[in-house]
C-alpha positions in Angstrom: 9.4 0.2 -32.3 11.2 3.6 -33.6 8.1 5.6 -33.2 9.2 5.2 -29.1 12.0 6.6 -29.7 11.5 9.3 -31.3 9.9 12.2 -29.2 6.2 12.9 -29.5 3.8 15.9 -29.1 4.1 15.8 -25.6 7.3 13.8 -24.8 9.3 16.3 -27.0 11.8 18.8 -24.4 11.7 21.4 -26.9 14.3 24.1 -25.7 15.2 22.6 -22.8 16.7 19.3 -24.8 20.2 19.9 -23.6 19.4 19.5 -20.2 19.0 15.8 -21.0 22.3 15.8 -22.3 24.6 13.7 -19.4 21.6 11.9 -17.5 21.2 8.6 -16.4 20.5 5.8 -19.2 19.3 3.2 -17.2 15.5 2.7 -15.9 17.0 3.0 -12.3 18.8 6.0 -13.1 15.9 7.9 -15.0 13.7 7.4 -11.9 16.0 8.5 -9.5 16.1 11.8 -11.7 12.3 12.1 -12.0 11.4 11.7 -8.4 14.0 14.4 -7.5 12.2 16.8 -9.9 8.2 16.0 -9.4 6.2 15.6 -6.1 2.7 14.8 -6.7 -0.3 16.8 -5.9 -2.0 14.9 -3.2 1.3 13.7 -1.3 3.2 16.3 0.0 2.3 15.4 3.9 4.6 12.3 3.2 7.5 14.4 1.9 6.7 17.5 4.5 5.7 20.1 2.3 2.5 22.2 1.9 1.6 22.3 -1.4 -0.6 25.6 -2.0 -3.2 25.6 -4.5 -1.8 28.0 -6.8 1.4 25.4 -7.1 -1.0 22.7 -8.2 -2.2 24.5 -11.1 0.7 22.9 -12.7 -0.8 19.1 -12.7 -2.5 20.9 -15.8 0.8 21.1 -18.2 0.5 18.9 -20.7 3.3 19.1 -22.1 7.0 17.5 -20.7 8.7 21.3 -22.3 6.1 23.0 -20.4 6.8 21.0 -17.3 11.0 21.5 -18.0 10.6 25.2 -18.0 8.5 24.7 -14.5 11.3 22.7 -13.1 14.1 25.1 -14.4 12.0 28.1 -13.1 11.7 26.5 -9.4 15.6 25.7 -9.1 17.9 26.1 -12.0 20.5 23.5 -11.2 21.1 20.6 -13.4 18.3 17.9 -13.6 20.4 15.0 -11.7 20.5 17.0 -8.9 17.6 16.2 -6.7 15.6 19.2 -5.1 14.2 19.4 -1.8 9.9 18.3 -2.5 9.5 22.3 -1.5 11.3 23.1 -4.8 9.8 19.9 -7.4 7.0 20.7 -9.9 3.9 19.7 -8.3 2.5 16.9 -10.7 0.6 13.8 -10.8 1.3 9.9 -12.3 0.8 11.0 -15.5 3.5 13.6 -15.1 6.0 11.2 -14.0 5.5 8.8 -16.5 5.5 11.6 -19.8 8.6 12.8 -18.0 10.6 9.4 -17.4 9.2 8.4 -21.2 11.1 11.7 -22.7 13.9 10.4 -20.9 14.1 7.0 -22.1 13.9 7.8 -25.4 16.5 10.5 -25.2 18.7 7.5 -24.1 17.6 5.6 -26.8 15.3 3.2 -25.0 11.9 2.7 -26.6 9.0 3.9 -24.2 5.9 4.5 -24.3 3.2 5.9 -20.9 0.0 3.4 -20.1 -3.1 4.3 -18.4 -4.7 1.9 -16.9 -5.3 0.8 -13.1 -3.0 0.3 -10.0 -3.7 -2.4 -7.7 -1.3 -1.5 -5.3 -2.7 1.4 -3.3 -3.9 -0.7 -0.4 -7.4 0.5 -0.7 -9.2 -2.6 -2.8 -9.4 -0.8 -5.6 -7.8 -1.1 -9.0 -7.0 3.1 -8.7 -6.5 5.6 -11.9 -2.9 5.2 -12.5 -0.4 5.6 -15.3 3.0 3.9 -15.8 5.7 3.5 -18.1 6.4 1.0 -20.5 9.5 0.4 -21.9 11.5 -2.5 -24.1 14.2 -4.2 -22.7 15.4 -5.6 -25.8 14.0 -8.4 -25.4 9.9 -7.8 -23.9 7.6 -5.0 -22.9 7.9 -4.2 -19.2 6.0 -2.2 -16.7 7.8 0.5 -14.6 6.2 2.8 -12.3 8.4 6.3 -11.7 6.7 7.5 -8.7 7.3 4.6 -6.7 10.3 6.3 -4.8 11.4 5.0 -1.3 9.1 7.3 0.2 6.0 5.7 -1.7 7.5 2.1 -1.4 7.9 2.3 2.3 4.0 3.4 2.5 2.0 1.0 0.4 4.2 -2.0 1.2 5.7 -2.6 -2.0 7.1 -5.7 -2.5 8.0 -5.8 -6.2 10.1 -4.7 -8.7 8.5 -1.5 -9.5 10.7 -1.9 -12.9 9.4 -4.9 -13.5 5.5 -4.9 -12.4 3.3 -7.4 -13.7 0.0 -6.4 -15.8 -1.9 -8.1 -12.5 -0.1 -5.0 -10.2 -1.1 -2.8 -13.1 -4.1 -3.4 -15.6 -4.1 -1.6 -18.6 -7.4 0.2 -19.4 -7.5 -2.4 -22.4 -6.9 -5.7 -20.2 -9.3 -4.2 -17.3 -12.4 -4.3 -19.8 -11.4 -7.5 -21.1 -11.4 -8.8 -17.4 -14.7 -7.1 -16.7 -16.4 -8.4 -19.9 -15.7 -11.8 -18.8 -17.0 -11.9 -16.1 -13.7 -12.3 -14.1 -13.6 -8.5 -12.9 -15.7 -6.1 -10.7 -15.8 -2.8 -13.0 -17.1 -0.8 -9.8 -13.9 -1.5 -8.6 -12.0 0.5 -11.6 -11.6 4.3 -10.6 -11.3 6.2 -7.3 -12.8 6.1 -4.2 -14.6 8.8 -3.1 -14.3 10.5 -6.7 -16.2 7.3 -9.1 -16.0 4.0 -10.5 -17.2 1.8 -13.2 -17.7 1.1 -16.9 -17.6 5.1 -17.6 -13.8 5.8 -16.2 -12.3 2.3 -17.7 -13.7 3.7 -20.9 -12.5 6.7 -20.8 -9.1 5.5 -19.6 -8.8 3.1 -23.0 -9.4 5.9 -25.2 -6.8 7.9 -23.4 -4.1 5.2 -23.6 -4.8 4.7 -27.2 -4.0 8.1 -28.0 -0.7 7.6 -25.5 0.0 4.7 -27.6 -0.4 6.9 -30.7 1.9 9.5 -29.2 -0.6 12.1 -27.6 -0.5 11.5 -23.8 -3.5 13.7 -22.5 -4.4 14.7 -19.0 -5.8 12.0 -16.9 -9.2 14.4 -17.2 -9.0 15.5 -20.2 -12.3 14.0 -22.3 -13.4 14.0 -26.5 -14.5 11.5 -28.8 -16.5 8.4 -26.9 -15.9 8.4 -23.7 -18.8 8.3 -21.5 -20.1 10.8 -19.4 -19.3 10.4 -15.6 -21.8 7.8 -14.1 -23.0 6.6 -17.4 -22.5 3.2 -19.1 -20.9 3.3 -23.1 -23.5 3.6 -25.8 -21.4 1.3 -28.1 -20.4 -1.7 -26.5 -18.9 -3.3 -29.6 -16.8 0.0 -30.2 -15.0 -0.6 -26.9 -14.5 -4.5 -27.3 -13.0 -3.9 -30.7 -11.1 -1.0 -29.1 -9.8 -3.4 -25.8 -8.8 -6.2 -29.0 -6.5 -3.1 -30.6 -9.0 -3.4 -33.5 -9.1 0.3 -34.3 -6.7 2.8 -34.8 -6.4 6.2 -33.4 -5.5 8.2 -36.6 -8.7 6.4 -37.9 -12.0 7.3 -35.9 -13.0 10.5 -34.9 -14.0 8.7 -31.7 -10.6 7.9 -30.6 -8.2 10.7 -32.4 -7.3 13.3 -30.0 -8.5 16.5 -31.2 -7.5 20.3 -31.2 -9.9 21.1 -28.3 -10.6 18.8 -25.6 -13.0 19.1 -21.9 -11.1 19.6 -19.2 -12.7 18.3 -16.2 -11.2 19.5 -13.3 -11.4 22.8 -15.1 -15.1 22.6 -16.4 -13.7 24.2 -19.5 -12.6 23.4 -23.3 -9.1 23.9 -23.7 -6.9 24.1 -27.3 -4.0 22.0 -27.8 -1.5 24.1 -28.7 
């Protein structure tokens, strides 16, 4: 439980760890501070702004320092104030969640970012998606960040998105389970128009294992096992055991995150720095 406390390679603020100093504890609190920071990539129509490719480069930074400095450089004003969506850091749902983790834990509140699978994006599909999770003191529980009144008001939410159920969200783990058995569609896992399948729910465990082991990579970021796009595993029994939480990250070069990774969007290999 300490080790989601603690800041990680990519949760840590680095320099700009006093400006966490005075925010909001609670899980209510923290998102209100996120949204008024972020906007995501594809949804500025909804918050009437233009995003311009150049300011979507930043969906790249991996790391919640990186993204702090971003924030600070746009508007310079302390981080419980909320900025007009013109003036947020244009990132994605894995930029929410890394962010709203590093604040948890600053508050003391063991965290910890999923990937997995929304079900809640009125399309059919279980879509790409990554959430917080955070202990209560008493369970695990699911909490989306982006979920703002904005987003709410648009998909028809009618949950607590603090409190979303692993059928509203379905870990990458859970969603190969599901479609093992027989009791899930896998060419329902992924994004329309972009792919589905067995390919992207692989790829999606191995990247929630290594956010479980404190390295939470880029949606498209790709090493170790993870299949090429359109093509089924090779190991079948490697991604069971991996969906049971039979192997560990720090163990198998399959899994481990390491100092180069593909970015796809990029078509390049990149260094972790």
């Amino acid at each position: 439980m300490t080790d989601y406390i603690k800041p990680g390679r990519m949760t840590d603020p680095g320099e700009f760890t006093g400006l966490l100093d005075g925010l909001p504890t609670d899980v209510a609190g923290v998102a209100r501070v996120v949204q008024g920071l972020l906007v995501h990539e594809f949804l500025g129509d909804l918050y009437g702004v233009e995003l311009s490719d150049e300011r979507k480069q930043t969906v790249h930074l991996r790391k919640v320092s990186d993204m702090l400095g971003g924030i600070v450089a746009l508007d310079g004003r302390p981080l419980d104030v909320a900025r007009s969506p013109d003036k947020r850091l244009v990132t994605n749902c894995r930029g929410f969640t890394v962010l709203a983790v590093t604040l948890l834990r600053r508050a003391g509140v063991p965290a910890r970012a999923r990937c997995g699978f929304g079900t809640y994006f009125g399309d059919g599909m279980r879509g790409d998606h990554w959430v917080v999770e955070f202990h209560d003191g008493e369970r695990w529980r699911l909490f989306d960040a982006q979920l703002d009144d904005v987003l709410t008001r648009e998909l028809k939410i009618g949950f607590d998105v603090t409190d979303i159920t692993r059928d509203e969200f379905v870990i990458a783990g859970d969603g190969w389970r599901r479609c093992r058995e027989g009791r899930d569609d896998p060419e329902k896992y992924g994004l329309i128009n972009v792919g589905q399948g067995w390919w992207w729910i692989a790829g999606n465990m191995i990247r929630d294992a290594a956010a479980l082991d404190g390295v939470e990579m880029l949606p498209w970021d790709c090493w170790g096992a993870m299949p090429d796009r359109d093509r089924e595993p090779d190991d079948w029994e490697f991604f069971d055991r991996l969906a049971a939480g039979e192997i560990k990250t720090a163990d198998d070069d399959r899994v481990r995150v390491p100092d180069k990774v593909w970015n796809a969007l990029r078509e390049r290999t990149e260094p972790l720095r």
